[in-house]
C-alpha angles and dihedrals in degrees: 000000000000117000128222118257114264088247093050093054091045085055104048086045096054085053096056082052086049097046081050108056090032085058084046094052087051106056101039073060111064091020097060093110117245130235119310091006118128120271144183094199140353098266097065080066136093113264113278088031129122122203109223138169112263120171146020087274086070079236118157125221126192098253132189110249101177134058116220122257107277088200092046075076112027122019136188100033128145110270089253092059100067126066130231133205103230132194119227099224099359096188097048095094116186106249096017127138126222116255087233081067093238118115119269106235087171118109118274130220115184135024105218137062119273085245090055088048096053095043086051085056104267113146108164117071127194106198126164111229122209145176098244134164088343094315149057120287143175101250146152113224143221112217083342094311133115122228129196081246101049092034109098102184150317107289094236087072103064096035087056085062092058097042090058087051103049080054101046087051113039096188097052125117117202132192129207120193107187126199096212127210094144115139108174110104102254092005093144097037079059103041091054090041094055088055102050102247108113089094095063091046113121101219119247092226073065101062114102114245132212094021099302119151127261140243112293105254106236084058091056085053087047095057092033093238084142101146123067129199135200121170121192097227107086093217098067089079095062095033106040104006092254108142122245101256086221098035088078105012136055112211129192119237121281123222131041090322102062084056093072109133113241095011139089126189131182117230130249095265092052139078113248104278094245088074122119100187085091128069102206136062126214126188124184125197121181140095131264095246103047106228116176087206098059093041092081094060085036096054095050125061106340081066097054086049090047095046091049089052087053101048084050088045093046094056089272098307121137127227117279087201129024113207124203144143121246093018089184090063131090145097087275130300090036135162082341092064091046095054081045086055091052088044091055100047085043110051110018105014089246125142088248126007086250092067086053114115103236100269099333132142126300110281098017094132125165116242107272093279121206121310111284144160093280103034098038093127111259086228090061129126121243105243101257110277109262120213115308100276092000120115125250114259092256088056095051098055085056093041083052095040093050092044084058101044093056095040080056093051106042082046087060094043099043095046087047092048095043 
């Protein structure tokens, strides 16, 4: 029997390898499981997904993480013109230990780094601000007081993080809400000069009065007034230049009962929501007791329900920040699609900022394309859990299809070559 040429064999070999990694990358294409579809690890998601726990069952669902880009639609609008996802206790990180050394036994908030959350498109931070150990720390308090075990870190830490981040990204715009309970004279003009970041602060003289609009934003990049900054206590304005929170913004209330459906009550700081003295919404969203399971219920359509009361309560303005635990959990679209929602509604007058013409004019909107990340219906009902690991019917079919498809392929090859 005559035998194959070496280079023949080498060939036909090399094309079985190549048949093989062309059917993998197949099927690691159409089986990456979709939005809201069940999970073991990031990586059996689309590009751009988490996989996050969502439900009593510990199951994980490949959730959205990032809003889009209001600007990569509509530039050159005032600052309050544009919405910004926004993280309730941005520094109290499940599993974390307290900087003192000692365990947090405070309540957490979120599960990832300030720095993970900017660079997933977060761009309002809420932080507490205490006087802690001869400085000022991020801290949750008993009867007003931090504790080693309450207190997270020193606040230059984490305002080093921003302000890495404000360098690193030149045309990035960051809000800090405090909640202030800082005492030492100056305390905050030190605390942010320490850090660097004095030189990013948008100044409060700055801040527009009686509803006016702000600054456009590509003017604030331009001067480089990039960080702003709001303080609950009323006499920091006068004292430090840190602008009164509730001087230039209305804000729903916090806790359980801001998360009545249908309503949407300011809180007792605030003016009522229907004022238009102030320039800037802020809606919050999340419960009293902070609890990483329930968020995921709390982050899908029950948003979406909260952030549309308030648009109806705020004389039909939409939140210019979004605030929630857990951002990276939800059913899906999650707190993302909110803050695309807003966007919409803010800058073109579309039903999501992904349905906005590219600066056109107010109210060019695309038809309502194909379910995606950003458009899946906030009513709409979770596809039913599938056994804890195991793929989602509609998974499985592709798993099965692919499987085939490179079985068939490596057969064809392999029978040609040999």
């Amino acid at each position: 029997m005559a035998t194959r040429p070496r280079s023949s064999l080498s060939l036909m070999k090399f094309s079985v390898v190549l048949a093989a990694a062309v059917g993998l990358l197949f099927i690691s294409g159409i089986c990456a499981a979709k939005i809201g579809e069940t999970c073991s690890d990031v990586i059996n998601c689309d590009s751009g997904l988490s996989c996050s726990p969502c439900g009593a069952d510990s199951s994980k669902r490949c959730t959205r993480v990032k809003p889009l880009d209001p600007q990569s639609k509509v530039k050159g609008l005032p600052f309050n013109k544009y919405s910004w996802l926004t993280t309730h206790n941005s520094f109290a990180l499940a599993g974390q230990r307290s900087a003192t050394g000692a365990q947090i036994i405070a309540p957490t908030n979120q599960e990832d780094t300030v720095t993970a959350q900017l660079n997933n498109g977060v761009r309002g931070l809420m932080l507490d601000f205490y006087d802690f150990m001869g400085d000022v720390w991020l801290c949750h308090s008993f009867g007003g007081t931090c504790y080693n075990f309450t207190a997270f870190q020193p606040a230059a830490n984490v305002l080093k993080e921003i302000g890495s981040f404000l360098e690193k990204n030149p045309a990035e715009i960051i809000t800090i809400f405090i909640e202030d309970y800082v005492k030492k004279p100056r305390g905050l003009t030190d605390v942010f000069a320490a850090a660097g970041l004095t030189k990013f602060l948008f100044p409060a003289s700055g801040m527009p009065k009686n509803g006016a609009d702000w600054p456009r934003v590509n003017d604030m990049i331009a001067q480089n007034a990039r960080l702003v900054v709001f303080t609950s206590n009323p006499t920091k304005e006068a004292a430090e230049g840190i602008a009164y929170t509730w001087r230039y913004v209305v804000e729903n209330q916090y806790g359980d009962k801001g998360m009545v459906q249908g309503a949407c009550p300011n809180r007792a700081e605030s003016p009522v929501m229907k004022s238009l003295a102030q320039s800037l919404v802020l809606v919050n969203h999340f419960p009293t007791l902070a609890n990483s399971i329930e968020s995921c219920v709390d982050n899908s359509a029950p948003l979406i329900s909260t952030l549309r009361a308030c648009y109806s309560q705020s004389e039909k303005r939409w939140a210019n920040f979004l605030a929630v635990d857990f951002y990276k959990r939800s059913d899906g679209g999650g707190a993302p699609a909110a803050v695309d929602v807003a966007n919409g509604g803010l800058t073109c007058g579309c039903e999501s900022i992904e349905l906005c013409k590219a600066n056109a004019t107010f109210g060019s909107c695309y038809s309502t394309p194909a379910p995606s990340p950003v458009n899946v219906a906030p009513e709409a009902t979770l596809p039913p859990p599938s056994m804890a690991g195991a793929a989602p019917p509609l998974l499985s079919w592709r798993r099965a299809i692919a499987s085939v498809v490179l079985i068939s392929t490596l057969s064809i090859v392999i029978g040609g070559a040999f």
